[in-house]
C-alpha positions as CSV (number, residue, x, y, z in Angstrom):
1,X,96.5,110.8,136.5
2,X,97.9,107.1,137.0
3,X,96.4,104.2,135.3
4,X,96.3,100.8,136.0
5,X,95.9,98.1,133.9
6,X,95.0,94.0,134.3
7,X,96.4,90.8,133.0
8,X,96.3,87.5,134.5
9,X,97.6,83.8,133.9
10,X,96.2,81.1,135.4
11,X,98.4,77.7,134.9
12,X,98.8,73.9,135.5
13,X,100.9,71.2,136.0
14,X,105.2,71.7,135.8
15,X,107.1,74.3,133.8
16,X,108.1,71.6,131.0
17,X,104.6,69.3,130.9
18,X,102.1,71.9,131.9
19,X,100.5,74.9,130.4
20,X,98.3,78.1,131.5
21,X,96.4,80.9,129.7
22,X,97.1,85.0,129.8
23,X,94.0,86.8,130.1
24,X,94.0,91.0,129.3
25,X,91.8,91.8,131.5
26,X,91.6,95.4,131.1
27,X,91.0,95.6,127.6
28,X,88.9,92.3,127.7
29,X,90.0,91.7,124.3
30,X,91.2,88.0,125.1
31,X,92.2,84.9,126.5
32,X,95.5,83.6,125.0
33,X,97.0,80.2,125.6
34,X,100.7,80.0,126.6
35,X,103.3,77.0,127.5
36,X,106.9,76.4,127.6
37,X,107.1,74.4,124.0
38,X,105.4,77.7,122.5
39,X,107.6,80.1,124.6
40,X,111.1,77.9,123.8
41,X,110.6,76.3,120.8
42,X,108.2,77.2,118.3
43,X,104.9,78.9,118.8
44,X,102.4,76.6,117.6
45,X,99.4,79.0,117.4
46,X,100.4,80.2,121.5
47,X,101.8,83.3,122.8
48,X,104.6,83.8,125.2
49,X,105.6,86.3,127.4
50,X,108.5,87.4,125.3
51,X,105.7,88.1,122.5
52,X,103.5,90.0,124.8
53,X,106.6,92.1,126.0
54,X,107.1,92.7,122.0
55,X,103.5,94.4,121.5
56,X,103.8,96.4,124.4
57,X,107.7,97.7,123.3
58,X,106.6,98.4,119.9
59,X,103.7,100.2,120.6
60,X,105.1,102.3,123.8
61,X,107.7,103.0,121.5
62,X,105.5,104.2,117.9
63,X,104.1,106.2,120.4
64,X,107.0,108.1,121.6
65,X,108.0,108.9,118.1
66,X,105.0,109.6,116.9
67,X,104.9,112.5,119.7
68,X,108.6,113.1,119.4
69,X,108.0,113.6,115.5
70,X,104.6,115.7,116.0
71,X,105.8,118.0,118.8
72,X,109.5,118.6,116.3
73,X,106.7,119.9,113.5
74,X,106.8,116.8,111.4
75,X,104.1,114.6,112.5
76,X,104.4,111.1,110.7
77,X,102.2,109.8,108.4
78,X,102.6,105.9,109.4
79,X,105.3,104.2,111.5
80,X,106.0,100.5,110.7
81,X,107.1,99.5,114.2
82,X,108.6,95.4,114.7
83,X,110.5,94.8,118.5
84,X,111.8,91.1,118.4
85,X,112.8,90.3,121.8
86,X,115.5,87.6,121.9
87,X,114.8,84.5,125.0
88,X,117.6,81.9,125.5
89,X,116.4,79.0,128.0
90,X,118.4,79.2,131.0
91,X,119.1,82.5,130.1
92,X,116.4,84.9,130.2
93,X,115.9,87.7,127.4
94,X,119.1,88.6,125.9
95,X,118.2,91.7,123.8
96,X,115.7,93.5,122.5
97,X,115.6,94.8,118.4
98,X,113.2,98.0,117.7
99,X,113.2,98.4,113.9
100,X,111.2,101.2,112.5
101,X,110.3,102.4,108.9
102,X,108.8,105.9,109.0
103,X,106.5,107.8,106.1
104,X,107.6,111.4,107.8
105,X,107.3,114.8,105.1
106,X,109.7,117.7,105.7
107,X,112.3,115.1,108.2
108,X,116.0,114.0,107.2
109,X,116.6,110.6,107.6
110,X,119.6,111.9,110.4
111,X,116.5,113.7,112.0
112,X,114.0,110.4,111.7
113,X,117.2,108.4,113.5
114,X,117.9,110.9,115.8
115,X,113.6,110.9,116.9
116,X,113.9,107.8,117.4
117,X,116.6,107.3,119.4
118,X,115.2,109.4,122.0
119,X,112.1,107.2,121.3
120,X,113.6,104.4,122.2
121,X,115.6,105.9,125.2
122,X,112.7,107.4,127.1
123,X,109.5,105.3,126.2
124,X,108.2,103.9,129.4
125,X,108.7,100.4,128.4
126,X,112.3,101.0,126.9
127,X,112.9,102.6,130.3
128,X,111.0,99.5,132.4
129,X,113.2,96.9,130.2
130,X,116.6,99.1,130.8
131,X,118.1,96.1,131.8
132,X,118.0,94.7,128.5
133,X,120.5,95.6,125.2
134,X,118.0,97.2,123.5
135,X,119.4,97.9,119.5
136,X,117.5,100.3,117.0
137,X,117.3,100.4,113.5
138,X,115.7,103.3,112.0
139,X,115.0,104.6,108.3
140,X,112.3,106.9,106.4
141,X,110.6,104.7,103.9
142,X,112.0,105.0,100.3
């Protein structure tokens, strides 16, 4: 069964002068402000879209390998999940880094790389962004 979830942004004024807000609607959990300063420069206490695609890589992807690692027989115990996703005015996104640390019993690190990889190849949001270079690193914590 399909699901369908809600986000909106309302916003004022020119790209460079103005600013909006991004409101997750479905979850209701929040109003966040947003502008181009915080989205090219530095964040200043605002999100960005580039942020927003970040939370919604990271957790697609914990996801998948949290399955991937469960349906192998080696279900994790935590994954550590970061995804920095690179934005050059005038450029767009230019990549997208997923790096995971993993408390996994009973795995080889070569297996906990290999789960990943396929993680990171058919999450939904790795597949949505496929347009994007999007790098993996990927090691069992020590």
């Amino acid at each position: 069964m399909a699901t369908t979830r809600f986000a909106s942004t309302r916003w004022e004024g020119s790209l460079f002068e103005g600013a909006g807000s991004v409101t997750l609607e479905s979850s209701g959990i929040g109003t966040y402000d947003v502008s181009w300063p915080s989205r090219a420069e530095e964040a200043n206490g605002k999100t960005s879209p580039e942020e927003l695609i970040a939370a919604a890589h990271s957790s697609c992807f914990s996801m998948a390998l949290s399955n991937g690692l469960a349906k192998a027989g080696t279900p994790p115990t935590s994954l550590d999940t970061q995804a920095a996703v690179e934005f050059t005015p005038g450029t767009g996104i230019t990549g997208i880094t997923l790096t995971v640390t993993g408390v996994v019993e009973g795995i080889s690190e070569a297996d906990f790389v290999a789960a990943a990889e396929d993680a990171k190849a058919n999450c939904p949001v790795s597949q949505a962004l496929s347009g994007t270079t999007i790098t993996l690193e990927a090691s069992l914590a020590s």
